[in-house]
N, C-alpha and C positions, 0 to 999 in steps of 0.2 A: 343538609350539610355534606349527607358523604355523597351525595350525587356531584356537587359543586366541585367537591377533591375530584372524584374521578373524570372528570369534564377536563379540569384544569391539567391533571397527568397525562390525559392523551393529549392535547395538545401540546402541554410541555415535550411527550417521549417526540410528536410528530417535530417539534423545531430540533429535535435531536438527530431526528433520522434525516432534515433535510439537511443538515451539513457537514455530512460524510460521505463520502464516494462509496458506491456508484452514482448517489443522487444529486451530489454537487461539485459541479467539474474545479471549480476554484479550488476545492478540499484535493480532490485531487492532483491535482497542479502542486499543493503545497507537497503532499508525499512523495512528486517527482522529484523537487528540487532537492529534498535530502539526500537523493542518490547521484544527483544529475554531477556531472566532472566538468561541464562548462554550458554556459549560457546556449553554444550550438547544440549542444547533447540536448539541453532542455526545448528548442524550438523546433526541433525535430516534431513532437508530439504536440508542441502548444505553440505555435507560431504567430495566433492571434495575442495569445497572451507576454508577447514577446517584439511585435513590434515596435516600431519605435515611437511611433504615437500612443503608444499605453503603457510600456513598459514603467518607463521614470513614475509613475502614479502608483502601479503596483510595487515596485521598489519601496517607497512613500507609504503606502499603504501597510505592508505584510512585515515591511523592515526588513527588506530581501539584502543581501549585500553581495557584491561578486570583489573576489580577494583576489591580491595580487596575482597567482595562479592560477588565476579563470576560474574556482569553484567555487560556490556560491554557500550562505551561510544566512540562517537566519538571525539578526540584532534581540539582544534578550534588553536591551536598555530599555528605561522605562519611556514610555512614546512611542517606543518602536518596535515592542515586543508581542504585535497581535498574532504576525505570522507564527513566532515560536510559540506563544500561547495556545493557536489557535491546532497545531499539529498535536503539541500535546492533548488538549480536547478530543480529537481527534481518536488518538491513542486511549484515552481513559473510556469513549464513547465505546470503541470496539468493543474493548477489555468487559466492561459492564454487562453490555449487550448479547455477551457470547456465553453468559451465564445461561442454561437452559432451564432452568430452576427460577430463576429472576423473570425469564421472562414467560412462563406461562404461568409465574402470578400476578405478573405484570398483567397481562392480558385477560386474566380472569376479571382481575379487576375494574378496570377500564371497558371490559366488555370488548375490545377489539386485540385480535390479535398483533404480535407487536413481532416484526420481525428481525432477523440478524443479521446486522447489517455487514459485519465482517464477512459471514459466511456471503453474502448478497459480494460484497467488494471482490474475494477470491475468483467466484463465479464470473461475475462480470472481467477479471482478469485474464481467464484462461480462455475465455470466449475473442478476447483480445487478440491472444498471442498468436503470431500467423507461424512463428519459428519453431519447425519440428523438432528440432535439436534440444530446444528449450525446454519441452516434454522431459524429453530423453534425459537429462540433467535434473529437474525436476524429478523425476522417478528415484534417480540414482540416490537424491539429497532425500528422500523420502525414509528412508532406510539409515543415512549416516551422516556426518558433517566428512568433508576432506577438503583438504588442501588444492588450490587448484593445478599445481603441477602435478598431483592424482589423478583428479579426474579424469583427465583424456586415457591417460592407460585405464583407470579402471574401465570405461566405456567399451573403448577397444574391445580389453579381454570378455566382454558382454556381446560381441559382436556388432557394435554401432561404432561407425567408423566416424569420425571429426579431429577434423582440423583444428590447428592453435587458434585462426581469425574465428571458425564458427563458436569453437567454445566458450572464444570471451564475447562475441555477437549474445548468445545465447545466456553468457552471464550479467550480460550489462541488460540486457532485455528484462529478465526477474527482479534484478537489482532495482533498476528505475522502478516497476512496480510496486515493488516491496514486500515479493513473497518472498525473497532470500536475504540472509544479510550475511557479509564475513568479520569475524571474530580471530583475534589473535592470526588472523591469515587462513582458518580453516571457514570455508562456506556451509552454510546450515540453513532448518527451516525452522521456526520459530512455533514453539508446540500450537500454538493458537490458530494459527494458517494450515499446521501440517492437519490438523484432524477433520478441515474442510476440504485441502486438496484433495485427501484419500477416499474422499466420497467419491468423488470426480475422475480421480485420476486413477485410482486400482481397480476401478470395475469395467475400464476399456478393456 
């Protein structure tokens, strides 16, 4: 019997890990569109997922909506609530998974190691990112949340010099990924992201 449980967990954890990004590009398309400001912002990155021969399906599909303002919104109605369902998932998958405690009893037991996918999504992020700036922004928010009319002086006085277009280049860039997000107007890292980026990002 307990062979059959642990049989049935690792396959369960594996349908887990395959629909989350980095493993599944759809998943990640959905964590664009929470940041994306218009359908061009979003086809920049997903352009197949956005033409016009598949779009109206994905719409259909995910319960994607683009509001009178061009930004785009996921439908919580019932029939049309996979996409927001599915982000949530999403969300609770990371959350779960980032438990390091959880998951090397996870894997004790199942006999296979089970990896983190959040930490796995960061990684694959910053391997992304081509925008040096966005480091440099990145670092900064590492240490504080600010406001974004700070930022560029705080940077400054750091000696990294940027402009008002690269700053928001650079914040829209994190944004769409979903390492950063702004609160009441001040920009932050979200403890869960911040304790993978520092692996990555303070040992350069």
């Amino acid at each position: 019997m307990t062979d059959e449980v642990k049989i049935a967990l690792r396959e369960f954890v594996q349908k887990l890990l395959n629909i989350v990004p980095p493993h599944d590009k759809t998943s990640a398309f959905l964590i664009e569109c929470q940041s994306a400001t218009s359908l061009k912002d979003l086809a920049k990155n997903y352009p197949e997922y956005v033409s016009l021969d598949v779009f109206s399906l994905i719409q259909k599909l995910l319960g994607l909506e683009i509001r009178s303002d061009g930004s785009l919104h996921f439908d919580y109605a019932e029939g049309r609530r996979l996409g927001h369902t599915l982000n949530e998932l999403i969300k609770a998958i990371f959350e779960t998974l980032d438990n390091d405690d959880l998951r090397k009893e996870l894997s004790q037991f199942i006999g296979q190691e089970v990896p983190n996918p959040l930490e796995e999504y960061v990684k694959a992020c910053i391997n992304e990112i081509e925008n040096k700036k966005a480091f440099d922004v990145l670092r900064l928010l590492l240490g504080n949340s600010y406001k974004e009319e700070e930022l560029r002086d705080v940077l400054i006085d750091k000696g990294i010099i940027i402009n008002e277009d690269e700053l928001k280049e650079a914040l829209a860039t994190l944004s769409r990924l979903g390492l950063i997000k702004r609160s009441y107007g001040y920009w932050s890292i979200d403890d869960r992201i911040k304790r993978h980026l520092e692996k990555y990002l303070l040992k350069e």
